[in-house]
MOPAC internal coordinates of N, CA, C and O (Angstrom, degrees):
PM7 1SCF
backbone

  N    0.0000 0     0.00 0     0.00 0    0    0    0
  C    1.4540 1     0.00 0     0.00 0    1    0    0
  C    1.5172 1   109.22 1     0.00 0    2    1    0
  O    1.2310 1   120.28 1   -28.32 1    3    2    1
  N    1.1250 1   117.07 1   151.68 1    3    2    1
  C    1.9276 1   145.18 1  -160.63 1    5    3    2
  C    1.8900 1    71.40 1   -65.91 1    6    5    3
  O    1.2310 1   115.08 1   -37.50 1    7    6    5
  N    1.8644 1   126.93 1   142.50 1    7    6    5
  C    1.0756 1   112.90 1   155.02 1    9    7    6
  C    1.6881 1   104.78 1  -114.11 1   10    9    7
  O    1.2310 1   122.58 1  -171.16 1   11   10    9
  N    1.1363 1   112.67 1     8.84 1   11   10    9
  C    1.6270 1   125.96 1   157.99 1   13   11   10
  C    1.2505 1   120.05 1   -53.57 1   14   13   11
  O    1.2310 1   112.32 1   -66.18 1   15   14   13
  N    1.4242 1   132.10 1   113.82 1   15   14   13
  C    1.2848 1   159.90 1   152.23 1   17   15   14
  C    1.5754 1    97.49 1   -19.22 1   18   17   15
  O    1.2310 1   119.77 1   -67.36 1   19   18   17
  N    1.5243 1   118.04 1   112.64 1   19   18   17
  C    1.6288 1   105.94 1   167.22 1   21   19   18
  C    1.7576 1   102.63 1   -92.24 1   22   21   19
  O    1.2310 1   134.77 1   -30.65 1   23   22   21
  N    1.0797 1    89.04 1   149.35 1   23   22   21
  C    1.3622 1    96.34 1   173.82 1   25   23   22
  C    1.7773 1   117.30 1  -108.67 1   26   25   23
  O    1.2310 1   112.54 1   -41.94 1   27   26   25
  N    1.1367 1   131.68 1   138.06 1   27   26   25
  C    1.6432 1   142.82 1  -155.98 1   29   27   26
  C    1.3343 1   112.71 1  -169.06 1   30   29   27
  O    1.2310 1   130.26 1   -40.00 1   31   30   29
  N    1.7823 1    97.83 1   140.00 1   31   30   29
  C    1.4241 1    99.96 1   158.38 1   33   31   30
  C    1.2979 1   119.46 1  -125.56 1   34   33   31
  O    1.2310 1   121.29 1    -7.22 1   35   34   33
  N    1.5203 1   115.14 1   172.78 1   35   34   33
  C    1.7465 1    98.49 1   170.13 1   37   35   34
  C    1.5609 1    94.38 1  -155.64 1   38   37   35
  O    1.2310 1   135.02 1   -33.88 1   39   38   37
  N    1.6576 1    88.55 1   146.12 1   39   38   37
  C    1.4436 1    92.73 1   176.82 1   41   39   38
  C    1.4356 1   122.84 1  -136.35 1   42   41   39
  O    1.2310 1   127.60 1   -32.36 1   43   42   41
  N    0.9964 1   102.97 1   147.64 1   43   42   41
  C    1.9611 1    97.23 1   179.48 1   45   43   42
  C    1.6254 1   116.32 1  -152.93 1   46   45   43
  O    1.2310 1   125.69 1   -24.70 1   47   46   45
  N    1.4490 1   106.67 1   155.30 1   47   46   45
  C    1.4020 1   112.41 1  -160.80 1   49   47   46
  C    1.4231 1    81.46 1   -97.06 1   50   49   47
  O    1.2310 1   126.12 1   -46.67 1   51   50   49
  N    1.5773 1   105.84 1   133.33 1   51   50   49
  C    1.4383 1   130.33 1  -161.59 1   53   51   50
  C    1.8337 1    85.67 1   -95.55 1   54   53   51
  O    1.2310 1   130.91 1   -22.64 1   55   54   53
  N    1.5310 1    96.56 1   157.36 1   55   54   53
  C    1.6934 1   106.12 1   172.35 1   57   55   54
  C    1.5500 1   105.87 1  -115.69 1   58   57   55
  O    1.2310 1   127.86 1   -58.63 1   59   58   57
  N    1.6316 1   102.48 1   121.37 1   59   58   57
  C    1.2663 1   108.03 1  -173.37 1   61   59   58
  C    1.7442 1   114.36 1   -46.31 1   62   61   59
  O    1.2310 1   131.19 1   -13.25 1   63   62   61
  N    1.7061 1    96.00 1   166.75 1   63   62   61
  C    1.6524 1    90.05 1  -177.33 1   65   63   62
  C    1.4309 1   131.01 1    55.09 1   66   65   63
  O    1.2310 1   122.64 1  -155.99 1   67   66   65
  N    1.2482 1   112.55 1    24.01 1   67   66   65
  C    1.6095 1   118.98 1   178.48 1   69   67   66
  C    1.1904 1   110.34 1  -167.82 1   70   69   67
  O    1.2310 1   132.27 1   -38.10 1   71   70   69
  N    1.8207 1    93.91 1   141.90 1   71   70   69
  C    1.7347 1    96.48 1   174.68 1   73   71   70
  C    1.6434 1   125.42 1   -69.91 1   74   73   71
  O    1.2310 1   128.98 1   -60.23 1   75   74   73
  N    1.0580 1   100.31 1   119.77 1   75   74   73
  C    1.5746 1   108.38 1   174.15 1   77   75   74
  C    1.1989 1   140.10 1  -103.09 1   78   77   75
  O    1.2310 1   116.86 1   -76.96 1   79   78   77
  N    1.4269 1   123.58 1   103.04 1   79   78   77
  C    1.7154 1   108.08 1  -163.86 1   81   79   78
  C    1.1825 1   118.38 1   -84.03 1   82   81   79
  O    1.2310 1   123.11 1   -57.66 1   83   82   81
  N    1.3779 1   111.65 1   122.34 1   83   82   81
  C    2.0178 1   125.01 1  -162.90 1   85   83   82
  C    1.8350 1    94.92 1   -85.07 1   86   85   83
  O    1.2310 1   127.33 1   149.17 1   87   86   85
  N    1.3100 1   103.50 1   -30.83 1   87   86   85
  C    2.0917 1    85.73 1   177.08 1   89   87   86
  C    1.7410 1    90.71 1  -168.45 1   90   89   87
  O    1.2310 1   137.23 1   -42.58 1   91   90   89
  N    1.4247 1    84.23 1   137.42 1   91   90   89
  C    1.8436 1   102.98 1   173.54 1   93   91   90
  C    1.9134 1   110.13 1  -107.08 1   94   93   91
  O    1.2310 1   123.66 1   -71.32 1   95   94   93
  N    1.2767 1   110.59 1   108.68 1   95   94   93
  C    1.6797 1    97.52 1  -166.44 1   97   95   94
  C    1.6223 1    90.44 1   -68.04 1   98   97   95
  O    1.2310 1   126.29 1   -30.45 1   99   98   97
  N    1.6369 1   105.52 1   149.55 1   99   98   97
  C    1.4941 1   122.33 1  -173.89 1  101   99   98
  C    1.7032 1    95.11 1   -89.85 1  102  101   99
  O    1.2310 1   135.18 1   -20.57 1  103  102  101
  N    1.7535 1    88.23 1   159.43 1  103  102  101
  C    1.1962 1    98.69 1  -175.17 1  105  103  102
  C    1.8118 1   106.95 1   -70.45 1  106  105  103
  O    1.2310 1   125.19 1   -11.15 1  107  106  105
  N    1.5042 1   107.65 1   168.85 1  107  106  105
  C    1.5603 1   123.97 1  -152.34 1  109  107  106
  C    1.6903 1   138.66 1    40.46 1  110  109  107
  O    1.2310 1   130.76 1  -163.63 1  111  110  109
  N    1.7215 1    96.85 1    16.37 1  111  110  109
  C    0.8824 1   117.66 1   174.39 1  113  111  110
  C    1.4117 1   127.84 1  -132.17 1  114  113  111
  O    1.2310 1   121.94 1   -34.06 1  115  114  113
  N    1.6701 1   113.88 1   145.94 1  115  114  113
  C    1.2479 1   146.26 1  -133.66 1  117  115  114
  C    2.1833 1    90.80 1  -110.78 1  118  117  115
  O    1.2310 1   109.46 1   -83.09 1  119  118  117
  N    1.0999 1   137.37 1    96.91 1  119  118  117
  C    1.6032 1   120.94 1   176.91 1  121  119  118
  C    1.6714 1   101.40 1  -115.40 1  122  121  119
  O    1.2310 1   132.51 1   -24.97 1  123  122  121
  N    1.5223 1    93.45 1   155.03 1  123  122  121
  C    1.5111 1   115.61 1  -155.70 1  125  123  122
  C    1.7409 1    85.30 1  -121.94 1  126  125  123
  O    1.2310 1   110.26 1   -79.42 1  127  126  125
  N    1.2116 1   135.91 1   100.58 1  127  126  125
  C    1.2356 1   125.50 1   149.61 1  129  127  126
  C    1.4817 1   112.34 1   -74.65 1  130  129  127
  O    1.2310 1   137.53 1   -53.59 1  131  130  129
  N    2.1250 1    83.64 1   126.41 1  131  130  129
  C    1.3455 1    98.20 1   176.33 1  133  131  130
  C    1.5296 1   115.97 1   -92.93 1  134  133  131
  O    1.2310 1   126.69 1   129.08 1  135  134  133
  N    1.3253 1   104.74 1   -50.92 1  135  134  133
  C    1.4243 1   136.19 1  -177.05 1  137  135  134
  C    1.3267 1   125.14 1  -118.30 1  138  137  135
  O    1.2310 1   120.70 1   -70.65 1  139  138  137
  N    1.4840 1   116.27 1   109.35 1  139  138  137
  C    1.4580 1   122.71 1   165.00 1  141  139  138
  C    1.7817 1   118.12 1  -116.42 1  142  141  139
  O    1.2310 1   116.66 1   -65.49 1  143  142  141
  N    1.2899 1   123.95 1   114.51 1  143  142  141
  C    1.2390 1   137.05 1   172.31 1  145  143  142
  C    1.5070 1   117.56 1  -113.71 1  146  145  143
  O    1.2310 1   125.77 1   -66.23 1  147  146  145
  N    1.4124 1   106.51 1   113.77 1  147  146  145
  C    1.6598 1   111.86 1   162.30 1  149  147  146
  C    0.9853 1    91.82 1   -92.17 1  150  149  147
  O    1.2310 1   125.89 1   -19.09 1  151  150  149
  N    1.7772 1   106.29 1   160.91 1  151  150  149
  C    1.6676 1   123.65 1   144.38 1  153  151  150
  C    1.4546 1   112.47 1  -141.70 1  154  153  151
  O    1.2310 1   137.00 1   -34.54 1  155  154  153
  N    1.4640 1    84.67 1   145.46 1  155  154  153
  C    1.7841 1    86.04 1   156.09 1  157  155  154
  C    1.2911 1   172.28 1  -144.27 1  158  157  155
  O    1.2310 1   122.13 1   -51.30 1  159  158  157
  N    1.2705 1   113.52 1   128.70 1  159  158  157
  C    1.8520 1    98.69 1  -120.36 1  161  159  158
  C    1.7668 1   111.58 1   -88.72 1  162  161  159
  O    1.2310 1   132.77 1  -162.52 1  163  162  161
  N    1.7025 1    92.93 1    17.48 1  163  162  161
  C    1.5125 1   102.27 1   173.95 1  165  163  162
  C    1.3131 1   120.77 1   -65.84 1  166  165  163
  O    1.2310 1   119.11 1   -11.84 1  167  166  165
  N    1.5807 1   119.31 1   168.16 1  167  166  165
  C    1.0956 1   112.64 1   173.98 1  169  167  166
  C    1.9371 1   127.09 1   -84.58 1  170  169  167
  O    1.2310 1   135.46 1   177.77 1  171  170  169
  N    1.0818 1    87.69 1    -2.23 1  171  170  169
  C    1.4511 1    90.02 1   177.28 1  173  171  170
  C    2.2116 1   105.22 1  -129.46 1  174  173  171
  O    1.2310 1   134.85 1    18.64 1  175  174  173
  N    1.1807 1    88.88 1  -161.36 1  175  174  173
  C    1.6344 1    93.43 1  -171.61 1  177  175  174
  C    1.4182 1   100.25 1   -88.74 1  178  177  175
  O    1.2310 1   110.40 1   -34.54 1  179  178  177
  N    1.3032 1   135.64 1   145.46 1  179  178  177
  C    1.1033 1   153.08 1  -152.39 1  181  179  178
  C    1.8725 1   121.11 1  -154.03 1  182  181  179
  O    1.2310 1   120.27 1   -45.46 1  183  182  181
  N    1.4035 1   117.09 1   134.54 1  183  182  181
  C    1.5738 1   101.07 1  -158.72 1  185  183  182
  C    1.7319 1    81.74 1  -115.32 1  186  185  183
  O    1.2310 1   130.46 1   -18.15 1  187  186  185
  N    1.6159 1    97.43 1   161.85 1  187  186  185
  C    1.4676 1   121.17 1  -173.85 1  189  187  186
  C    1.8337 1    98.41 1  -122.71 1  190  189  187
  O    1.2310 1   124.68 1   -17.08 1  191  190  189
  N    1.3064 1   108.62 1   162.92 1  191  190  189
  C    1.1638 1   119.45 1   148.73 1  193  191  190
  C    1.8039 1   118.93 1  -147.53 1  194  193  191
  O    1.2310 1   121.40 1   -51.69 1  195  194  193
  N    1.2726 1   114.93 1   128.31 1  195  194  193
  C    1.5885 1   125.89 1  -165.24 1  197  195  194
  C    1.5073 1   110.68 1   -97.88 1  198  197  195
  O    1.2310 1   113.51 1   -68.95 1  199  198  197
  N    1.1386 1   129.88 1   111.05 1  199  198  197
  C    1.5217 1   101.60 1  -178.40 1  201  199  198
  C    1.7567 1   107.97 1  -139.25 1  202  201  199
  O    1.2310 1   123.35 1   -32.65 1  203  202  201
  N    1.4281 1   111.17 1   147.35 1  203  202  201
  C    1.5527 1    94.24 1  -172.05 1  205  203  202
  C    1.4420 1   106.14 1  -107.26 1  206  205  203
  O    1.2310 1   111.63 1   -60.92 1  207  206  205
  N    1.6431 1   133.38 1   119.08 1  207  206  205
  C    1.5386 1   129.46 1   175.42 1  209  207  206
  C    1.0946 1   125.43 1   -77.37 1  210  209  207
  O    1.2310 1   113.37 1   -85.89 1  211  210  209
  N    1.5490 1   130.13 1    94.11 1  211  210  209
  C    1.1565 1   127.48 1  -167.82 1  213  211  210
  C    2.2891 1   123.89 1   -59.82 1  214  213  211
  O    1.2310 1   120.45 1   -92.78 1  215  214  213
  N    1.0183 1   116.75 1    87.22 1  215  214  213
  C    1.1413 1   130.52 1  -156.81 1  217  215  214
  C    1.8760 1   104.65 1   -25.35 1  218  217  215
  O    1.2310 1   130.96 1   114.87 1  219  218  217
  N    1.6740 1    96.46 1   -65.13 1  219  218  217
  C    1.6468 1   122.00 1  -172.40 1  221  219  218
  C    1.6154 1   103.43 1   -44.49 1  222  221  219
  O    1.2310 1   123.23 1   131.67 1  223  222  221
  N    1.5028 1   111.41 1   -48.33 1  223  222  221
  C    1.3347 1   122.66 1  -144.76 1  225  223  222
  C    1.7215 1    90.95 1  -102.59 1  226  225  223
  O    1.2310 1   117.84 1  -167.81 1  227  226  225
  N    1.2165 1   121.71 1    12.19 1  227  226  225
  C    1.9410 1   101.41 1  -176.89 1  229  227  226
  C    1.1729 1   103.79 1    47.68 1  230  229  227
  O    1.2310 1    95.93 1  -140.41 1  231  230  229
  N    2.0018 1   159.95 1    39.59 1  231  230  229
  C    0.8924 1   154.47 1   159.25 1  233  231  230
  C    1.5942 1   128.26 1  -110.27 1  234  233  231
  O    1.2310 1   128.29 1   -35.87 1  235  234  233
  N    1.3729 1   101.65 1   144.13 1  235  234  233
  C    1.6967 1    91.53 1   170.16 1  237  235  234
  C    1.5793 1    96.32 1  -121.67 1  238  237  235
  O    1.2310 1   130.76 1   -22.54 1  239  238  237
  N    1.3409 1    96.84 1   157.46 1  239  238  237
  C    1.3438 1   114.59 1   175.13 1  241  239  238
  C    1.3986 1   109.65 1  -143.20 1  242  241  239
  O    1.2310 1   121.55 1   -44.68 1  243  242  241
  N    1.9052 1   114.64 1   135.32 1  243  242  241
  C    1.4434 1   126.38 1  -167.56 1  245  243  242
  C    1.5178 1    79.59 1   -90.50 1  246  245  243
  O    1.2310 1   136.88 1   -32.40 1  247  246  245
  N    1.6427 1    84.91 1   147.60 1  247  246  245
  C    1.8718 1   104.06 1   170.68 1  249  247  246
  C    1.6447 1    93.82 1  -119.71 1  250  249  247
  O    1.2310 1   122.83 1   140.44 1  251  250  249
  N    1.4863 1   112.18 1   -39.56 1  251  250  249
  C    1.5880 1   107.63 1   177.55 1  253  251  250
  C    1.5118 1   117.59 1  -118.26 1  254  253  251
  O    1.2310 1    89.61 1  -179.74 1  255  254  253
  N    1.3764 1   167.54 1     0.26 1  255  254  253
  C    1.0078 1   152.71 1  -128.88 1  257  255  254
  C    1.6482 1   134.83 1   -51.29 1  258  257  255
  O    1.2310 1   132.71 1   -84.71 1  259  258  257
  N    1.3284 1    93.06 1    95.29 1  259  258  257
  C    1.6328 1    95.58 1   178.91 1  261  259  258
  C    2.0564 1   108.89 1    81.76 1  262  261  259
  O    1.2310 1   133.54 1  -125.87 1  263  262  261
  N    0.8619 1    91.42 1    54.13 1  263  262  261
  C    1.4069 1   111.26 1  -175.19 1  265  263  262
  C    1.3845 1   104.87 1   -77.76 1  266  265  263
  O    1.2310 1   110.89 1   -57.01 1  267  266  265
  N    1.3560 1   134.75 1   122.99 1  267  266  265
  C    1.0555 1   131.32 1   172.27 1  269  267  266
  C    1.7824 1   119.60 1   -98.19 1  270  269  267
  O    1.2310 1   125.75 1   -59.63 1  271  270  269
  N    1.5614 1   106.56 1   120.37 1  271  270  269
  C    1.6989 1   119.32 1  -166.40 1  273  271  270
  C    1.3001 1    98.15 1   -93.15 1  274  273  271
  O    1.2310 1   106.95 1   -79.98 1  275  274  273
  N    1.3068 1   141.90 1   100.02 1  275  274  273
  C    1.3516 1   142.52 1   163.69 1  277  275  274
  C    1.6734 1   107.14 1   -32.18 1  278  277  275
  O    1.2310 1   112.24 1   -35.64 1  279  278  277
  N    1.5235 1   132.24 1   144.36 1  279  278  277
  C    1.4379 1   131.42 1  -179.74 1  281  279  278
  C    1.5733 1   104.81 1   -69.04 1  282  281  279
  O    1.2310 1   132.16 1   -47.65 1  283  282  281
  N    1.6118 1    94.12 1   132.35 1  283  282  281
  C    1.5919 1   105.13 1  -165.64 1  285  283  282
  C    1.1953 1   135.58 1    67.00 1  286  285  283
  O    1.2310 1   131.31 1  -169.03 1  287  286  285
  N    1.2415 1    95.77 1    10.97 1  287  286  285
  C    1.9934 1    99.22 1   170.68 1  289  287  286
  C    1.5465 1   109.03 1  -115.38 1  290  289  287
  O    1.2310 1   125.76 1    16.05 1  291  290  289
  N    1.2491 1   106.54 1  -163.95 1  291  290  289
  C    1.2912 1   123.81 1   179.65 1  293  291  290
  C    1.3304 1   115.40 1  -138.15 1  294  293  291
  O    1.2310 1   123.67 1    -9.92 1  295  294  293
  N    1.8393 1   110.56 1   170.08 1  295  294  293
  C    1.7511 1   120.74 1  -173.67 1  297  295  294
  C    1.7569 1    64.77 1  -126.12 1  298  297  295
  O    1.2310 1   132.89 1   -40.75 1  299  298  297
  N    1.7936 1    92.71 1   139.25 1  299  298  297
  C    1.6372 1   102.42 1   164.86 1  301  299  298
  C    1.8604 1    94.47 1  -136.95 1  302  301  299
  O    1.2310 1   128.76 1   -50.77 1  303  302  301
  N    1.1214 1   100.73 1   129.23 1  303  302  301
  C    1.9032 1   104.75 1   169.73 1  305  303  302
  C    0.9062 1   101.23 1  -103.05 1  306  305  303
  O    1.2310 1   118.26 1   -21.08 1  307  306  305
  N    1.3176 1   120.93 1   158.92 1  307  306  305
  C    1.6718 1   114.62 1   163.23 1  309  307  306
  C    1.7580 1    76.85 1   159.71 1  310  309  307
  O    1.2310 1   133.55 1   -11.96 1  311  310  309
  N    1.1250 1    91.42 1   168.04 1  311  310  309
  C    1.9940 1   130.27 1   176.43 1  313  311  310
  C    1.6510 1   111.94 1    67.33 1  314  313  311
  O    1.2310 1   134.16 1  -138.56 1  315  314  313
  N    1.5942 1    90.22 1    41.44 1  315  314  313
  C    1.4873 1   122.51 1   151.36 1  317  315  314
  C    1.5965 1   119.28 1  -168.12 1  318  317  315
  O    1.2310 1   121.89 1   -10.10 1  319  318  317
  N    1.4304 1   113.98 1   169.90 1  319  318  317
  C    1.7239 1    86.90 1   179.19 1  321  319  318
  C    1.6225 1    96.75 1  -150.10 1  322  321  319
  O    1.2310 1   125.99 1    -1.55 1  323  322  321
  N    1.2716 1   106.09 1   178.45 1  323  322  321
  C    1.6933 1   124.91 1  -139.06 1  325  323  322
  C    1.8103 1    98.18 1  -129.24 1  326  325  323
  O    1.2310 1   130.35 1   -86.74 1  327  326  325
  N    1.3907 1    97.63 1    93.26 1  327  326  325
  C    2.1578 1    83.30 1  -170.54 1  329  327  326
  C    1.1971 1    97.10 1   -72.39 1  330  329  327
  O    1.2310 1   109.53 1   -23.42 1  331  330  329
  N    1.3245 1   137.24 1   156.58 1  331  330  329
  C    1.6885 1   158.67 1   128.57 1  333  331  330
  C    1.6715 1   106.90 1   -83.41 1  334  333  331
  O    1.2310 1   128.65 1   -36.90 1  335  334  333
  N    1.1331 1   100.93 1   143.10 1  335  334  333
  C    1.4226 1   129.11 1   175.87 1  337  335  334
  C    1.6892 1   112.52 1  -102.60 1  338  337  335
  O    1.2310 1   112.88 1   -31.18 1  339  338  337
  N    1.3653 1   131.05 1   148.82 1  339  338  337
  C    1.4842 1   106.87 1   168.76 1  341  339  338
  C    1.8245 1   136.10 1   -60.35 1  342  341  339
  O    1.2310 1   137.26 1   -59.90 1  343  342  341
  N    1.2516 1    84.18 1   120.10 1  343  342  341
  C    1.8832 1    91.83 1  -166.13 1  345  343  342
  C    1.2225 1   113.39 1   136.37 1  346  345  343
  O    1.2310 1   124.89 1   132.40 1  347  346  345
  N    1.3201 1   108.21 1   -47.60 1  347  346  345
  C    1.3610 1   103.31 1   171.04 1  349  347  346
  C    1.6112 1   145.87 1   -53.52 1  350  349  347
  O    1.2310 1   104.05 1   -47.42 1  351  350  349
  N    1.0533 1   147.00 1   132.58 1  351  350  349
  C    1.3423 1   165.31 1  -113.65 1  353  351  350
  C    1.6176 1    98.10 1  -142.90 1  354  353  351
  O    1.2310 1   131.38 1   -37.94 1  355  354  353
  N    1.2727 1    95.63 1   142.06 1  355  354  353
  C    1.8428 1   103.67 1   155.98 1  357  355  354
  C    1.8134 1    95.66 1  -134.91 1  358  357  355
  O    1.2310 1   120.31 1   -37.99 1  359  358  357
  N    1.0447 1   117.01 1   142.01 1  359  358  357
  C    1.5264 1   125.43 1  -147.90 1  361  359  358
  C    1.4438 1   105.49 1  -121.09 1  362  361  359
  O    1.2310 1    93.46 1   -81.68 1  363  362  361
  N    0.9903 1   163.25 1    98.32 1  363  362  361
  C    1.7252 1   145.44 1  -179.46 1  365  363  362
  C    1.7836 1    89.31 1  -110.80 1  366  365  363
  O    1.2310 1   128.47 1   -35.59 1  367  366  365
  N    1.9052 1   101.30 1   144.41 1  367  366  365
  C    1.4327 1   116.11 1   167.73 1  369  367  366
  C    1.6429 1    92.95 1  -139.68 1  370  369  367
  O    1.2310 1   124.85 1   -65.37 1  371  370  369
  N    1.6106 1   108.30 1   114.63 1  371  370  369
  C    1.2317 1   119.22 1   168.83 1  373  371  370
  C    1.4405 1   100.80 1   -84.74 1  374  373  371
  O    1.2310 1   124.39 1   -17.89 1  375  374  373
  N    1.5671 1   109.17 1   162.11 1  375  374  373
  C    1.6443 1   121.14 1   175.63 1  377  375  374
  C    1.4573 1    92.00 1   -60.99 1  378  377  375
  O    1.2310 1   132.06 1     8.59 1  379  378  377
  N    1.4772 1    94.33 1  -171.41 1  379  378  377
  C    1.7540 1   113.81 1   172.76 1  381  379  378
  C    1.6468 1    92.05 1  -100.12 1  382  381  379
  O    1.2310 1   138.59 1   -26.43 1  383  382  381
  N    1.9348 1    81.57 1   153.57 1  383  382  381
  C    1.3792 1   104.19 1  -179.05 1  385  383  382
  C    1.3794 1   124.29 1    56.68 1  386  385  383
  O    1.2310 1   124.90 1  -161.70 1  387  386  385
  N    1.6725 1   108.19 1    18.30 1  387  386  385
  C    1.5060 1   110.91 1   146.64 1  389  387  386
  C    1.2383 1   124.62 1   -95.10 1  390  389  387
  O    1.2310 1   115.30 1   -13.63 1  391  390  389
  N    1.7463 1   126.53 1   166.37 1  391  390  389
  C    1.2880 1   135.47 1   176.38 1  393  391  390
  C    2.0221 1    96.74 1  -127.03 1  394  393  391
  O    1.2310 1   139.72 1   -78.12 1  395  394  393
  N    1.3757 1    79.36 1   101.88 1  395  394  393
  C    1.8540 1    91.40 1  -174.68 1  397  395  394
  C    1.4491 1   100.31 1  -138.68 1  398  397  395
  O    1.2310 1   128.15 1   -50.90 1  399  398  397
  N    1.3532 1   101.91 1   129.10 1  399  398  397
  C    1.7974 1   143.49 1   176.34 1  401  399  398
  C    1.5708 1   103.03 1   -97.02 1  402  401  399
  O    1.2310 1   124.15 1   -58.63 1  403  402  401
  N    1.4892 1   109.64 1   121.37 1  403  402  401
  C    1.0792 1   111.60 1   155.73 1  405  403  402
  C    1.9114 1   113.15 1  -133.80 1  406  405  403
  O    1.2310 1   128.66 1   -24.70 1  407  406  405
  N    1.2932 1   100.92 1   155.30 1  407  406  405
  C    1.8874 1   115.84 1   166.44 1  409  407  406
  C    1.3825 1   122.27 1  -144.00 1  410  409  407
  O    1.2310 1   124.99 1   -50.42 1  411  410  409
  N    1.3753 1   108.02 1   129.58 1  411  410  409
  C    0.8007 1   137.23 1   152.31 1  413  411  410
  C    1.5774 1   144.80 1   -68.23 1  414  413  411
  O    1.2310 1   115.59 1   -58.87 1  415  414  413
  N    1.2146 1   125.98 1   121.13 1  415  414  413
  C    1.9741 1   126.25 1  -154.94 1  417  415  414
  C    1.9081 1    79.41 1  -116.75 1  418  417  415
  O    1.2310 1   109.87 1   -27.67 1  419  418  417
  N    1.4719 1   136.62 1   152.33 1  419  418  417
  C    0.6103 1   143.38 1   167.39 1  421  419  418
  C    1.5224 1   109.76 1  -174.04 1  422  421  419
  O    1.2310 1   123.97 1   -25.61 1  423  422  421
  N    1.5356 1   110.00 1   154.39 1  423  422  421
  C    1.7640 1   133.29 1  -155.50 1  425  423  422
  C    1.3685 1   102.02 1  -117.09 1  426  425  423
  O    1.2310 1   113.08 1   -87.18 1  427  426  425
  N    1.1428 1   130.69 1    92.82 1  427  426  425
  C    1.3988 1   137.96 1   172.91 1  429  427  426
  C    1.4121 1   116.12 1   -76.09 1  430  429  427
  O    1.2310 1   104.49 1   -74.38 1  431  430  429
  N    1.0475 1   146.24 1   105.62 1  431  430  429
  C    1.3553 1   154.76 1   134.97 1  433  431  430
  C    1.3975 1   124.05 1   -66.92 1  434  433  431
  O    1.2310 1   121.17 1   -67.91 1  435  434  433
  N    1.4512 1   115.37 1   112.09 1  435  434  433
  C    1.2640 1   128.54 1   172.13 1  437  435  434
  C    1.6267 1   106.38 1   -49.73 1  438  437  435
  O    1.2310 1   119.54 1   -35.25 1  439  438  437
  N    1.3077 1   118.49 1   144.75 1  439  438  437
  C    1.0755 1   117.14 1  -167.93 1  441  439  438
  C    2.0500 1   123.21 1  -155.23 1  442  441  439
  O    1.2310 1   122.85 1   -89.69 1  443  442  441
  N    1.1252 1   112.15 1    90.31 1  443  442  441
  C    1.6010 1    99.45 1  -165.52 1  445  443  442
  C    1.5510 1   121.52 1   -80.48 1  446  445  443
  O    1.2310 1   100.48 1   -51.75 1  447  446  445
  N    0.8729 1   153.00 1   128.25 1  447  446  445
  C    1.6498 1   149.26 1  -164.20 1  449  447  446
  C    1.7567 1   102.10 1   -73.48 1  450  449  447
  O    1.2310 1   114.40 1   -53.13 1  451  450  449
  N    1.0988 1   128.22 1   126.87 1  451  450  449
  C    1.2745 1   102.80 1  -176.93 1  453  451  450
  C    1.7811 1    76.44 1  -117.99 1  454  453  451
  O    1.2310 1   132.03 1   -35.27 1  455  454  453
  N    1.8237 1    94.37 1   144.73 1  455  454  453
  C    1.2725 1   138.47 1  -144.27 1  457  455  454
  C    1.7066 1    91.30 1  -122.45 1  458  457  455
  O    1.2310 1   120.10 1   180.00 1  459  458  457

C-alpha cells in the first residue's frame, strides 16, 4: 500500500439548524486537518458551531461555539492542525435560516493499529 499521505478536500453546503458532519476520518487512517473554511453567504450575520467527536473516547469537543460569520464572509482556521483518528467526526451546526458552506483540506495517513 501507497505510504504517502493523500491529500483531499470536501465540501458541503450545511442545512441550517442541524448537526452536520463535514468529514468522518476512515477507518486505518490517521487525518491531519489542515484547512477549515466556513462561509456565509447570507444576507445578514449568521452564528456557527464547530465541534470535533472524539470516536475512541465517546467525547465531543467545541472548537468554535456560536461563532459569529459576518454576511458574506468567512471563518478560515488553518496554521495549525487538528489530528482525527478513525471515527472521528468534525461536526458544523449553523443557526436557522442560514445558507453556510463549509471545506475541509485534510492529510490522510494510512495507518495500522498494532494489536
Amino acid at each position: 500500500m501507497n505510504k504517502e499521505p493523500k491529500v483531499r478536500s470536501v465540501g458541503k453546503v450545511l442545512t441550517a439548524n442541524t448537526a452536520n458532519t463535514l468529514y468522518t476520518c476512515p477507518d486505518n487512517f490517521v487525518a491531519k486537518v489542515i484547512l477549515l473554511i466556513v462561509s456565509n453567504q447570507t444576507a445578514s450575520n449568521k452564528n456557527v458551531s464547530i465541534e470535533w467527536r472524539d470516536d475512541s473516547a465517546a467525547a465531543q469537543y467545541h472548537i468554535v461555539n456560536s461563532y459569529v460569520i459576518t454576511s458574506k464572509t468567512f471563518l478560515q482556521i488553518d496554521g495549525g492542525y487538528l489530528v482525527l483518528n478513525p471515527g472521528d467526526t468534525l461536526i458544523l451546526t449553523p443557526e436557522s435560516g442560514s445558507t453556510i458552506d463549509a471545506v475541509v483540506t485534510v492529510e490522510e495517513q494510512y495507518s495500522v493499529s498494532e494489536i
